[in-house]
ROLUMGU-539153 format. One record per residue (C-alpha): chain; residue in one letter; x, y, z; residue number from 0. Coordinates in steps of 0.1 Angstrom, whole numbers, plus 5000, padded with zeros to 4 digits. Layout:
{cadena->A | residuo->A | x->X | y->Y | z->Z | num->NUM}
...
END
This chain:
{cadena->A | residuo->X | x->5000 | y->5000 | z->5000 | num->0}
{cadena->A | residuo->X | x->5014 | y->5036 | z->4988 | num->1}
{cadena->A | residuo->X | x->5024 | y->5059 | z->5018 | num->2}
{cadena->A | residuo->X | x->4997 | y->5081 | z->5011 | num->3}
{cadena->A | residuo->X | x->4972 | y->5053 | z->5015 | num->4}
{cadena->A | residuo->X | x->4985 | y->5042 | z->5048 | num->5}
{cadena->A | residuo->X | x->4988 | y->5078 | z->5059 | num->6}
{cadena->A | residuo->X | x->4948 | y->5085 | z->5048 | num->7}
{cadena->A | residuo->X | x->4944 | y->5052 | z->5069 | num->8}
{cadena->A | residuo->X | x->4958 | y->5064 | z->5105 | num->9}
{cadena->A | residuo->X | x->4941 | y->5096 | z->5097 | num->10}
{cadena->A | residuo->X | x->4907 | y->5084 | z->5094 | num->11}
{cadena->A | residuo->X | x->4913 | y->5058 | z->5119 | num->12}
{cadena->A | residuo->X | x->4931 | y->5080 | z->5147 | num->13}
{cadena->A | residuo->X | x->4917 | y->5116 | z->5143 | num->14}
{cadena->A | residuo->X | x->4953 | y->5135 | z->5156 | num->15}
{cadena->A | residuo->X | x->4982 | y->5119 | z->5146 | num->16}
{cadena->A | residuo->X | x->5017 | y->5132 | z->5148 | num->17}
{cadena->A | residuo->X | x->5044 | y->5133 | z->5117 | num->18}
{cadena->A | residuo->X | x->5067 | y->5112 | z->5144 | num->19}
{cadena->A | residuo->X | x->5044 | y->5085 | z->5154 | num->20}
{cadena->A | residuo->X | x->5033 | y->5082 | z->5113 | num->21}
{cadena->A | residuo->X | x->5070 | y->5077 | z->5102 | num->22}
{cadena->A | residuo->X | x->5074 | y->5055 | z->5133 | num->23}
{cadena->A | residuo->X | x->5044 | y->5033 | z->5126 | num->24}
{cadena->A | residuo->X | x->5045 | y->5035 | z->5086 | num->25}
{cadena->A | residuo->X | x->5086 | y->5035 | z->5090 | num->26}
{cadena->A | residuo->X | x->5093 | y->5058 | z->5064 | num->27}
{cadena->A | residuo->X | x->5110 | y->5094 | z->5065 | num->28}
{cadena->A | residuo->X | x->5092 | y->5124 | z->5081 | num->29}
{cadena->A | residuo->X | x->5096 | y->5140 | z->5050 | num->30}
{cadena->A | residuo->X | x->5079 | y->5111 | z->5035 | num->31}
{cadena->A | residuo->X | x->5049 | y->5116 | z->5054 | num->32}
{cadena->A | residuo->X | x->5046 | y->5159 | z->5045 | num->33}
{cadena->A | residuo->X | x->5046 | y->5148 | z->5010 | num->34}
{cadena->A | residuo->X | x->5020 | y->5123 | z->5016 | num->35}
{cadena->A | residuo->X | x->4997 | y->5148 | z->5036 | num->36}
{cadena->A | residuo->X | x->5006 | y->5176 | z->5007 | num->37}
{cadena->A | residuo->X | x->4994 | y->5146 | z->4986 | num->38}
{cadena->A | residuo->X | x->4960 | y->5145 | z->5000 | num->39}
{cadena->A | residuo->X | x->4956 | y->5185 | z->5007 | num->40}
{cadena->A | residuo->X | x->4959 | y->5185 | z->4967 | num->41}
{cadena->A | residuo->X | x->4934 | y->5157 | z->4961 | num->42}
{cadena->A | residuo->X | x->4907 | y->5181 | z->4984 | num->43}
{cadena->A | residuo->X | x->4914 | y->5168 | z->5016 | num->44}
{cadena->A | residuo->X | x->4915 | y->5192 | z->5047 | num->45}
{cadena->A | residuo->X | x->4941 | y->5184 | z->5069 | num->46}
{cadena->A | residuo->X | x->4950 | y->5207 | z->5099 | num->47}
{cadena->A | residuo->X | x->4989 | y->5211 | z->5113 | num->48}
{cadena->A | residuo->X | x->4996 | y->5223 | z->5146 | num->49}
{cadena->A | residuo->X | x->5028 | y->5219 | z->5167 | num->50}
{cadena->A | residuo->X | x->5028 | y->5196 | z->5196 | num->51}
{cadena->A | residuo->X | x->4990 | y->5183 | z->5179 | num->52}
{cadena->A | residuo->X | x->5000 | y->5168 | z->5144 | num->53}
{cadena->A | residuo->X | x->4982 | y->5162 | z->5114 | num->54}
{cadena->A | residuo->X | x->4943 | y->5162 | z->5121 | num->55}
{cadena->A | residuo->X | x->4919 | y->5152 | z->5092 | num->56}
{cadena->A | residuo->X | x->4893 | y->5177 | z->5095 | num->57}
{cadena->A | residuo->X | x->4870 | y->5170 | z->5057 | num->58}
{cadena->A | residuo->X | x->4870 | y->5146 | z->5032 | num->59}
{cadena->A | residuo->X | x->4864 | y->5153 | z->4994 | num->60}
{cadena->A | residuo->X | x->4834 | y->5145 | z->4978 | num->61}
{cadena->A | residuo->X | x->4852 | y->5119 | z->4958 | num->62}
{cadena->A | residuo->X | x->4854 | y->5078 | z->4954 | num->63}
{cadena->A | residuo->X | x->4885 | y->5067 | z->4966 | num->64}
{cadena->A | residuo->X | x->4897 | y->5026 | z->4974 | num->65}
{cadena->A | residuo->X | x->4905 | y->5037 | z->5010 | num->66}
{cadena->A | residuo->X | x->4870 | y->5049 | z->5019 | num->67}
{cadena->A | residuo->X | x->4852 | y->5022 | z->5000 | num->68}
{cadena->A | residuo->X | x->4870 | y->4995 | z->5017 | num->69}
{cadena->A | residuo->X | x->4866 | y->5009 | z->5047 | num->70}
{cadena->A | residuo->X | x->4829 | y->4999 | z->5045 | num->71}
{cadena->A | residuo->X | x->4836 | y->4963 | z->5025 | num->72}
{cadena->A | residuo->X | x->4823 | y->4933 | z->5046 | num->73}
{cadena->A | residuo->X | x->4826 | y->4911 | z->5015 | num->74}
{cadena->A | residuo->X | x->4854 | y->4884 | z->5009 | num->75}
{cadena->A | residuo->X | x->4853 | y->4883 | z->4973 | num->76}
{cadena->A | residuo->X | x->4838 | y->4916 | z->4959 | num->77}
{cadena->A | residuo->X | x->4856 | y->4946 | z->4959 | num->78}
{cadena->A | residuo->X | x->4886 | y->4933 | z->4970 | num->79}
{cadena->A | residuo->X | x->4904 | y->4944 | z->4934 | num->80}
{cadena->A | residuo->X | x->4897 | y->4974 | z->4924 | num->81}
{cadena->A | residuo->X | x->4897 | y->5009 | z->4899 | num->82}
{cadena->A | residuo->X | x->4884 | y->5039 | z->4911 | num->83}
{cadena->A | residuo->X | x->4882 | y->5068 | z->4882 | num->84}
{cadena->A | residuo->X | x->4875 | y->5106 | z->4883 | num->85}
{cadena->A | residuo->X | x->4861 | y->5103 | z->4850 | num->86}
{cadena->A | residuo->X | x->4852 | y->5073 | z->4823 | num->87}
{cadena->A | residuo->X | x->4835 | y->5069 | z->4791 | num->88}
{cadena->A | residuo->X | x->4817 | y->5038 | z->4808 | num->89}
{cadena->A | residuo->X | x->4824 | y->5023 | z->4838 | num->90}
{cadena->A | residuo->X | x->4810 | y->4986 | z->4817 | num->91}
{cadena->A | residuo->X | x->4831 | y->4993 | z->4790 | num->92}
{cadena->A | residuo->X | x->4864 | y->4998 | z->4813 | num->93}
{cadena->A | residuo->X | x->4851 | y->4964 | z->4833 | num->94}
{cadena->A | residuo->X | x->4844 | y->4946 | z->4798 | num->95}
{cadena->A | residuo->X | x->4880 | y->4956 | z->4787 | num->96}
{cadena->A | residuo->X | x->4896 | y->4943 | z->4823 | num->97}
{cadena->A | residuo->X | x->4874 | y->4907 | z->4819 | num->98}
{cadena->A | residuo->X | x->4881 | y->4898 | z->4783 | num->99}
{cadena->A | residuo->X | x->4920 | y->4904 | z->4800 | num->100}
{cadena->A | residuo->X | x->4918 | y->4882 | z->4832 | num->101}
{cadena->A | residuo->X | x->4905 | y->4901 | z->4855 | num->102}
{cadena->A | residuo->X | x->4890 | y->4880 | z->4889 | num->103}
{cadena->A | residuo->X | x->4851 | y->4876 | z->4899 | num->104}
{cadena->A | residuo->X | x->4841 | y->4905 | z->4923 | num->105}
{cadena->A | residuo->X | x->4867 | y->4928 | z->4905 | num->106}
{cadena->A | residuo->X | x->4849 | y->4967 | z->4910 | num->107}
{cadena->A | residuo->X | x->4849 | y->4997 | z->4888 | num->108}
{cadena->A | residuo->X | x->4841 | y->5030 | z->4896 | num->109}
{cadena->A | residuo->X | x->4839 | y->5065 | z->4882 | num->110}
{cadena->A | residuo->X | x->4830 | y->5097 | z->4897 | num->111}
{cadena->A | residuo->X | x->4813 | y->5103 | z->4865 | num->112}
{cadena->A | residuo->X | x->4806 | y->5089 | z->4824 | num->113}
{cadena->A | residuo->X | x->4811 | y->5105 | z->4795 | num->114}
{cadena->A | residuo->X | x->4789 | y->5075 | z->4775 | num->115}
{cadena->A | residuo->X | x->4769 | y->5057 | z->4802 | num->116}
{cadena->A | residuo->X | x->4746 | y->5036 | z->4787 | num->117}
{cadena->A | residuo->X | x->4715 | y->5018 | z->4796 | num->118}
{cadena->A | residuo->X | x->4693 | y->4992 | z->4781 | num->119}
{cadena->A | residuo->X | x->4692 | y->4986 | z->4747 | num->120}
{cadena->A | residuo->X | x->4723 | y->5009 | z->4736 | num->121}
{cadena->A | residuo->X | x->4706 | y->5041 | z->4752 | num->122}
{cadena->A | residuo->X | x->4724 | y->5067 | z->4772 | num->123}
{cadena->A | residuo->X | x->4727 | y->5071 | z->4806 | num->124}
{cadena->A | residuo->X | x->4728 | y->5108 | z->4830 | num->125}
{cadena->A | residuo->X | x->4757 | y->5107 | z->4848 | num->126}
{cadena->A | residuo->X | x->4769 | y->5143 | z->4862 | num->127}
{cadena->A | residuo->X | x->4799 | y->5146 | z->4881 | num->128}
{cadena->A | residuo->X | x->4799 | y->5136 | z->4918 | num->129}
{cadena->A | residuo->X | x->4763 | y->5134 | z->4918 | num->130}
{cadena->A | residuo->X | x->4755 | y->5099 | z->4915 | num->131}
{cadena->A | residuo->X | x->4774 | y->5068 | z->4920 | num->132}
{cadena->A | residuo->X | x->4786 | y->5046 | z->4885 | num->133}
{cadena->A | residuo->X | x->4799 | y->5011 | z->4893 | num->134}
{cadena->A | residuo->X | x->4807 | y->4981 | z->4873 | num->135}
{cadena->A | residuo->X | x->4811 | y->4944 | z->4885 | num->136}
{cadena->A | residuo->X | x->4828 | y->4917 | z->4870 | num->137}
{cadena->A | residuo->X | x->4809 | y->4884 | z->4879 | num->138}
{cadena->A | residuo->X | x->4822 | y->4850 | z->4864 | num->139}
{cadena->A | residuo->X | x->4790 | y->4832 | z->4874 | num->140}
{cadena->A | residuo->X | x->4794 | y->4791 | z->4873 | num->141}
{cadena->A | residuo->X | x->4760 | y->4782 | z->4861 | num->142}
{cadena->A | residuo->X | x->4737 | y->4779 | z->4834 | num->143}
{cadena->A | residuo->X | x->4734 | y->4806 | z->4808 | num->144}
{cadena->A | residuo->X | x->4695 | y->4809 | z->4818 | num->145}
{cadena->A | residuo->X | x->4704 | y->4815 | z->4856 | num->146}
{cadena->A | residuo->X | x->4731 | y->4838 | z->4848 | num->147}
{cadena->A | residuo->X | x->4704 | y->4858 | z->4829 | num->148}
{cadena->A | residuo->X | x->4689 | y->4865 | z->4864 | num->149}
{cadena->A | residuo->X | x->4717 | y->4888 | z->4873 | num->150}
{cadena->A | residuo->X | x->4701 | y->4918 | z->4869 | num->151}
{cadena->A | residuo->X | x->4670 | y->4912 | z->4890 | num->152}
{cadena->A | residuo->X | x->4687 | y->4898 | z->4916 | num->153}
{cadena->A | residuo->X | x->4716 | y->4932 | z->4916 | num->154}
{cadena->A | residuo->X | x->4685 | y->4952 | z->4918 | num->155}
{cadena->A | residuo->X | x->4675 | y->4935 | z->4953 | num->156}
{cadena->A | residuo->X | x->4710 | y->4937 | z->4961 | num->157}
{cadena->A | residuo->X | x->4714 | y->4978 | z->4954 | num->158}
{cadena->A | residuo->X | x->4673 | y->4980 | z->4972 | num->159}
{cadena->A | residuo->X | x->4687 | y->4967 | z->5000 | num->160}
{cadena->A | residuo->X | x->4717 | y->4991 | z->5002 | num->161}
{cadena->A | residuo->X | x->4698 | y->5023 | z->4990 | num->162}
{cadena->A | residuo->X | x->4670 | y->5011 | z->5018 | num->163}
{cadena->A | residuo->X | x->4697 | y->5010 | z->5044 | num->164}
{cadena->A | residuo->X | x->4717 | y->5044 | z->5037 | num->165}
{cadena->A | residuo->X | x->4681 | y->5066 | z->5033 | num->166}
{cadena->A | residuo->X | x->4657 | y->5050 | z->5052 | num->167}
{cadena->A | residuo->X | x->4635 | y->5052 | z->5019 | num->168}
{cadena->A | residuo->X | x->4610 | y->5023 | z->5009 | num->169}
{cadena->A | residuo->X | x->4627 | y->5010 | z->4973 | num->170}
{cadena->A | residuo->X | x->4610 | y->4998 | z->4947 | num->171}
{cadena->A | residuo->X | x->4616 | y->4974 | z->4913 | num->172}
{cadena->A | residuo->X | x->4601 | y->4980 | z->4882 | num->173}
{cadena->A | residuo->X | x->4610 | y->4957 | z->4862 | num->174}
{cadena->A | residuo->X | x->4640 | y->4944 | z->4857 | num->175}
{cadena->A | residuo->X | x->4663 | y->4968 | z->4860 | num->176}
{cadena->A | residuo->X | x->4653 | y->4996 | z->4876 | num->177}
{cadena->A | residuo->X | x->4650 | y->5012 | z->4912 | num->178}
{cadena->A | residuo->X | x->4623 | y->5036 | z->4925 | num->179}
{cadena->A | residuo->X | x->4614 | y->5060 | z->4956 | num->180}
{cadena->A | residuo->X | x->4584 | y->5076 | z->4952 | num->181}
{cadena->A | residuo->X | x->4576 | y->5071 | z->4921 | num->182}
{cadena->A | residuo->X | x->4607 | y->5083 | z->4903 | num->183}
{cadena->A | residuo->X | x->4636 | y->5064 | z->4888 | num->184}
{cadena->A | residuo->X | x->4665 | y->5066 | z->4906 | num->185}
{cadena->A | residuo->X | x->4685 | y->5034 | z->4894 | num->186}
{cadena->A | residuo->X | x->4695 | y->5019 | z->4866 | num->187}
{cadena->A | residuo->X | x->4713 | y->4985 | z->4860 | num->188}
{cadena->A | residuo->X | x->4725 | y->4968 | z->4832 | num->189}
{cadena->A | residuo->X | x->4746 | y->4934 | z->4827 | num->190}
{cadena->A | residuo->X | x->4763 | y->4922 | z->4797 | num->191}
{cadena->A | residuo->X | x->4776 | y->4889 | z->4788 | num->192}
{cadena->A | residuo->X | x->4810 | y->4880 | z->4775 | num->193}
{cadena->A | residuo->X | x->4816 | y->4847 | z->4759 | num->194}
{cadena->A | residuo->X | x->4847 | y->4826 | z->4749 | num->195}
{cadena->A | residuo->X | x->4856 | y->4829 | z->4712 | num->196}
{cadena->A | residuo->X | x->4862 | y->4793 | z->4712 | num->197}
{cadena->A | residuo->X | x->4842 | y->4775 | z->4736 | num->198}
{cadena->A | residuo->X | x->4813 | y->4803 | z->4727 | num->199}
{cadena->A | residuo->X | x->4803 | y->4794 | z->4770 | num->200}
{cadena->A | residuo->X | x->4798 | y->4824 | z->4794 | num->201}
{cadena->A | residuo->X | x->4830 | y->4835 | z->4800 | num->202}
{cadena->A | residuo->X | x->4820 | y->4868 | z->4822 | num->203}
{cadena->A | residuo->X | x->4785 | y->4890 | z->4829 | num->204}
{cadena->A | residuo->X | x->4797 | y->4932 | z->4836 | num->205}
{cadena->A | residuo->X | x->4774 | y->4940 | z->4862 | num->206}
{cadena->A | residuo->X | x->4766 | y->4983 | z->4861 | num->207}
{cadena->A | residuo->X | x->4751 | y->4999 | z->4885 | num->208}
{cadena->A | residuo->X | x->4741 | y->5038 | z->4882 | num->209}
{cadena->A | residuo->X | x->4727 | y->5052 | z->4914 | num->210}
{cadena->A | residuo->X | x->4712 | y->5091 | z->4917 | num->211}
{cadena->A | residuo->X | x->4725 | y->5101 | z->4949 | num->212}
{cadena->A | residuo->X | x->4731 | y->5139 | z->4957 | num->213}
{cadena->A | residuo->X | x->4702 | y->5165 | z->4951 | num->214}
{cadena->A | residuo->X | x->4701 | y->5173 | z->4915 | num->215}
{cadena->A | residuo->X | x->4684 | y->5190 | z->4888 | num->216}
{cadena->A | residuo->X | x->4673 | y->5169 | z->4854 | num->217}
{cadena->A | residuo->X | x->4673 | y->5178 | z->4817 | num->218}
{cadena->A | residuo->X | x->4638 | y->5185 | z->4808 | num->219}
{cadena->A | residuo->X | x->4634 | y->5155 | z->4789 | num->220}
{cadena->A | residuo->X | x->4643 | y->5139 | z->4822 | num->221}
{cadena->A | residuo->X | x->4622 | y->5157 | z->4850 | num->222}
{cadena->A | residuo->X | x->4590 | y->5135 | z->4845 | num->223}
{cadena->A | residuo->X | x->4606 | y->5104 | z->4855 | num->224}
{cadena->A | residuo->X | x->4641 | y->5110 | z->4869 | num->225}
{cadena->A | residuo->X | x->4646 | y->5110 | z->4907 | num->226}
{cadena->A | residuo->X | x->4674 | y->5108 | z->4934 | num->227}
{cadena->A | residuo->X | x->4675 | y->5098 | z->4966 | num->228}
{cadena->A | residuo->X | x->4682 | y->5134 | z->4978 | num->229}
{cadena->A | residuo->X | x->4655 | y->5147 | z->4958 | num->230}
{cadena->A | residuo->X | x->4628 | y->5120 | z->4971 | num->231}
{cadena->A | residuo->X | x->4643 | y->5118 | z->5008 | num->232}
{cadena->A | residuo->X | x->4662 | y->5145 | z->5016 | num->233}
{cadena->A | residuo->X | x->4692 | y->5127 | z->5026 | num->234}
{cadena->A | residuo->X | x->4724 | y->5125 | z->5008 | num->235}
{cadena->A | residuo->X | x->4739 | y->5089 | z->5014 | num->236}
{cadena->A | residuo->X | x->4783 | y->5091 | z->5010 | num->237}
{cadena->A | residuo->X | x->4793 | y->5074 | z->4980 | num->238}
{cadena->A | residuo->X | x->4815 | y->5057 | z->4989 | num->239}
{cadena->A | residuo->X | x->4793 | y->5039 | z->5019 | num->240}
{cadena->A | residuo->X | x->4765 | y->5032 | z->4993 | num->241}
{cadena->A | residuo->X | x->4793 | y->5016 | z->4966 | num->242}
{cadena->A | residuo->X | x->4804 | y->4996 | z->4996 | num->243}
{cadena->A | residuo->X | x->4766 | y->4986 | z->5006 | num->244}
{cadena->A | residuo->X | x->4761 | y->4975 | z->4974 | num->245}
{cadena->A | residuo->X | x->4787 | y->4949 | z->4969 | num->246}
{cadena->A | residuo->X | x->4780 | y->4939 | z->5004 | num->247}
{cadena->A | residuo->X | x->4749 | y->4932 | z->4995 | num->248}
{cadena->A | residuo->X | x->4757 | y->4917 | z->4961 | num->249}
{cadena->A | residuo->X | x->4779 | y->4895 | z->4974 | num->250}
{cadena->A | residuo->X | x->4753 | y->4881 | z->5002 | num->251}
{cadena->A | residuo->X | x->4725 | y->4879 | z->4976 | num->252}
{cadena->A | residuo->X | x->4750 | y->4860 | z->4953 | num->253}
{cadena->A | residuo->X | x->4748 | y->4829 | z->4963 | num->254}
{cadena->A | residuo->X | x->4711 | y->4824 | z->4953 | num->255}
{cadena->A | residuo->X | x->4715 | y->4827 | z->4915 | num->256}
{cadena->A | residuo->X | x->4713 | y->4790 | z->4909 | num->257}
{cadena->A | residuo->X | x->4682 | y->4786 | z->4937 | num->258}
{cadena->A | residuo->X | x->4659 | y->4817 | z->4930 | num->259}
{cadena->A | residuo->X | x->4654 | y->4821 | z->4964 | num->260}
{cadena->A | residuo->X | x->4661 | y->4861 | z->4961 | num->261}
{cadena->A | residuo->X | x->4629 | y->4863 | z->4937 | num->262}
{cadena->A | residuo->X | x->4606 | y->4864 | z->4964 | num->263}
{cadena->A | residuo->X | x->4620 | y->4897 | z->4978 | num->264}
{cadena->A | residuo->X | x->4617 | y->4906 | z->4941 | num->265}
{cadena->A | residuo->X | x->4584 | y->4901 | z->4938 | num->266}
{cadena->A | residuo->X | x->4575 | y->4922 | z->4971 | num->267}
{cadena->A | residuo->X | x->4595 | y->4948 | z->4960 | num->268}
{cadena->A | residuo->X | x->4577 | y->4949 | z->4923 | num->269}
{cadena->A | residuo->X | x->4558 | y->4982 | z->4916 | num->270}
{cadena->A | residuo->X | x->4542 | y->4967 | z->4878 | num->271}
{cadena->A | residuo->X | x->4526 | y->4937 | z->4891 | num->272}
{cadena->A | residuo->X | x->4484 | y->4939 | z->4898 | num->273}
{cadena->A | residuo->X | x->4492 | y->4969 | z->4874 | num->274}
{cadena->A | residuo->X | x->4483 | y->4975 | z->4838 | num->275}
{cadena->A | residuo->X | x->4510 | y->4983 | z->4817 | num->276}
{cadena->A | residuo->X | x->4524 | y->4993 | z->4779 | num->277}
{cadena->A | residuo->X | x->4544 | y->4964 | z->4763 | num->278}
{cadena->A | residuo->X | x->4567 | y->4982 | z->4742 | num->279}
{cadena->A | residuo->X | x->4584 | y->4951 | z->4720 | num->280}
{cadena->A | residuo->X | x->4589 | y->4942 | z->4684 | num->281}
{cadena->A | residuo->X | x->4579 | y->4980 | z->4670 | num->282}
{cadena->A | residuo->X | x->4545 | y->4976 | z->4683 | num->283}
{cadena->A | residuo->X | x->4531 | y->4987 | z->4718 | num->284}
{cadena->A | residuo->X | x->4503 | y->4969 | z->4734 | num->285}
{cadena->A | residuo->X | x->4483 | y->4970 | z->4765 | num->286}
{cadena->A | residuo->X | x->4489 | y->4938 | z->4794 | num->287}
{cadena->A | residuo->X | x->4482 | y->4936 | z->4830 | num->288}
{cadena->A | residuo->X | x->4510 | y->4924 | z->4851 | num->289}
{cadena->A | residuo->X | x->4501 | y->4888 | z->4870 | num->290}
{cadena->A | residuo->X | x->4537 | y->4885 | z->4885 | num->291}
{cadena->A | residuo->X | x->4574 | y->4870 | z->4884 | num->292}
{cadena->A | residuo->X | x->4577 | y->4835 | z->4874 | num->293}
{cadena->A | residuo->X | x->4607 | y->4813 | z->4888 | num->294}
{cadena->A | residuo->X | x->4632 | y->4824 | z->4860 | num->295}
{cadena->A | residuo->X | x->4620 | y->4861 | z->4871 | num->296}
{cadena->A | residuo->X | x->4601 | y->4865 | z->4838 | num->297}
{cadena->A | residuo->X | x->4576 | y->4891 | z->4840 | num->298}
{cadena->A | residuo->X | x->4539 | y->4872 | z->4838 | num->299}
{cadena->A | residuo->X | x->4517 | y->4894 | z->4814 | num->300}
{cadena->A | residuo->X | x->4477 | y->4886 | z->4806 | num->301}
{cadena->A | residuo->X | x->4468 | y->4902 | z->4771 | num->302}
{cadena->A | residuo->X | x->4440 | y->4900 | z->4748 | num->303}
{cadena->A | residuo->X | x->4457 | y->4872 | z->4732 | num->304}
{cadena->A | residuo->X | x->4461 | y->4855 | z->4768 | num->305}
{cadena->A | residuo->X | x->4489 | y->4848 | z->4791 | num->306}
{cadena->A | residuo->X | x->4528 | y->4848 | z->4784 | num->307}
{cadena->A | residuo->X | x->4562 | y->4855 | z->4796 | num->308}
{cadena->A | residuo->X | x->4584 | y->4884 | z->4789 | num->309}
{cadena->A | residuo->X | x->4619 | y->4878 | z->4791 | num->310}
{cadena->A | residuo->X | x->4644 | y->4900 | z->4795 | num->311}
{cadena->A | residuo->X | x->4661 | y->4928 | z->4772 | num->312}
{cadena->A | residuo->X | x->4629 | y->4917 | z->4751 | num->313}
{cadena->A | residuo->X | x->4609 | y->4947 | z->4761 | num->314}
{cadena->A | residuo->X | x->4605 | y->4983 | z->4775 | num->315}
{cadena->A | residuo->X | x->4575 | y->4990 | z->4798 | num->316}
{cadena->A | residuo->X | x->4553 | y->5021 | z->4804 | num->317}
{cadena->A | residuo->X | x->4537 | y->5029 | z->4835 | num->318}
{cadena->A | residuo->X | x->4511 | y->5056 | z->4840 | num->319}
{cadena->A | residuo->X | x->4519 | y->5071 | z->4811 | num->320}
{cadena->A | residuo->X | x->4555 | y->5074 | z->4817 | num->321}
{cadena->A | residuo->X | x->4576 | y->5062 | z->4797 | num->322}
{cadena->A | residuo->X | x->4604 | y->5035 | z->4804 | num->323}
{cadena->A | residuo->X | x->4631 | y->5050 | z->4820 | num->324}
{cadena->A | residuo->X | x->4658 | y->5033 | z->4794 | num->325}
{cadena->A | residuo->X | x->4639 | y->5051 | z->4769 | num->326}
{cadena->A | residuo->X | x->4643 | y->5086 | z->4784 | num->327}
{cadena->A | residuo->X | x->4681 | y->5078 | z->4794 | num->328}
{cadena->A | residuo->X | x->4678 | y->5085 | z->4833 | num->329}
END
């Protein structure tokens, strides 16, 4: 770990901590640790000097950084490699890159922003600076290709749970890969497969994750649907805790890909079904109530034409007159 790291550590973890005792503990120079601190002054951190007091952390930037996210990691397995980015084109396309190259299962990127997030079916994604969180997974699920394509619904009752837990906020699921609060949009998730040239088997799923975090105002294409959870709540989770959250939650949810058992939370959590909806599918739109979530977490649909399954990255949904939230690039 890089002297500035360990540094950031025993400030975080120790409140007032003299140059002496750092280069004691750390063993490195004195003037090793003063560029360290003027390291983390430059990166936006506030750190007070005072003689006979040390160096005292007094603010942290509204950043992602490794340090803070692992201080929150309860996971064995996710999170433990990481990238953390000011800025990315696409926090999937970075992970994509990193899994067609080796990288492990539970490997994390993270970007304070996107240039080119996307969302479902090639659309764009909003992603301002420092005002939402943008995360990519790299799962190497072990299973069939049909249970690996219920990564996405079981994320989203992964990144409920954590959203739940950081704003106190009830969290709902439209289906499949969105989050609400109140009626408004305020996560979007979207996996994509890799598969081996040769074998043509799942090699890797990128897991993304776009969260609206901070209080925030929307393009006016956007205001109608978009939400955050500062905007529907009032409170501003850290980043860093909620990126954390998430993959502890991930990881803990994991482990019931191959049984199903996370569809039942799923289904509680499900704001279309009882509810009449727009099928958007195919270049036609047609009108279906919602019956509920079979076992492969298909959405059950009754039509004019009678019952079916939709599976997913078939279809977009409209709710109320809203449209999908993919379609309007939240």
């Amino acid at each position: 770990m890089a002297v500035r790291d360990q540094v950031l550590r025993m400030l975080e973890a120790e409140g007032s901590v003299s140059g002496e005792q750092l280069g004691r503990e750390l063993r490195v120079s004195r003037n090793a640790v003063w560029k360290a601190v003027s390291a983390l002054r430059q990166e936006g951190y506030e750190i007070e000097a005072g003689t006979n007091r040390g160096y005292r952390l007094v603010s942290v930037p509204d950043r992602l950084s490794e340090e803070s996210i692992r201080a929150g990691l309860r996971t064995e397995c996710f999170g433990r490699g990481m990238e953390i980015h000011a800025s990315l084109d696409s926090t999937n396309l970075r992970a994509k890159t990193l899994a067609a190259a080796g990288a492990p299962h539970g490997f994390l990127v993270a970007a304070d922003s996107q240039s080119a997030g996307r969302g479902r079916l090639g659309r764009s994604f909003y992603s301002p600076e420092r005002i939402g969180l943008y995360l990519s997974v790299i799962l190497r699920p072990d299973c069939a290709p049909e249970q690996a394509s219920m990564i996405t619904s079981l994320a989203a009752v992964a990144a409920a749970r954590a959203v739940e837990k950081l704003s106190g906020a009830d969290v709902k699921i439209k289906w499949v890969n969105d989050l609400y609060i109140g009626g408004r949009k305020i996560c979007g998730i979207l996996s994509e497969a890799g598969f081996g040239m040769e074998s043509g088997r799942l090699d890797y799923v990128v897991l993304g994750i776009g969260v609206n975090v901070r209080k925030m105002e929307f393009p006016p294409e956007l205001r109608e649907i978009a939400g955050s959870i500062g905007n529907e709540t009032g409170t501003e989770p850290d980043r860093n805790l909620l990126a954390a959250e998430i993959l502890n939650e991930l990881e803990a949810v994991y482990g019931q890909l191959e049984t199903g058992e996370f569809l039942e939370e799923s289904r509680k959590r499900s704001n279309v079904i009882g509810r009449e909806v727009t099928v958007i599918a195919g270049g036609r739109e047609y009108p279906a109530l919602v019956t509920g979530i079979d076992g492969m977490g298909r959405l059950m649909i009754r039509t004019a034409e009678g019952d079916r399954c939709l599976g997913f990255g078939e279809v977009s949904l409209r709710l109320d007159g809203k449209a999908e939230s993919g379609a309007v690039r939240v």
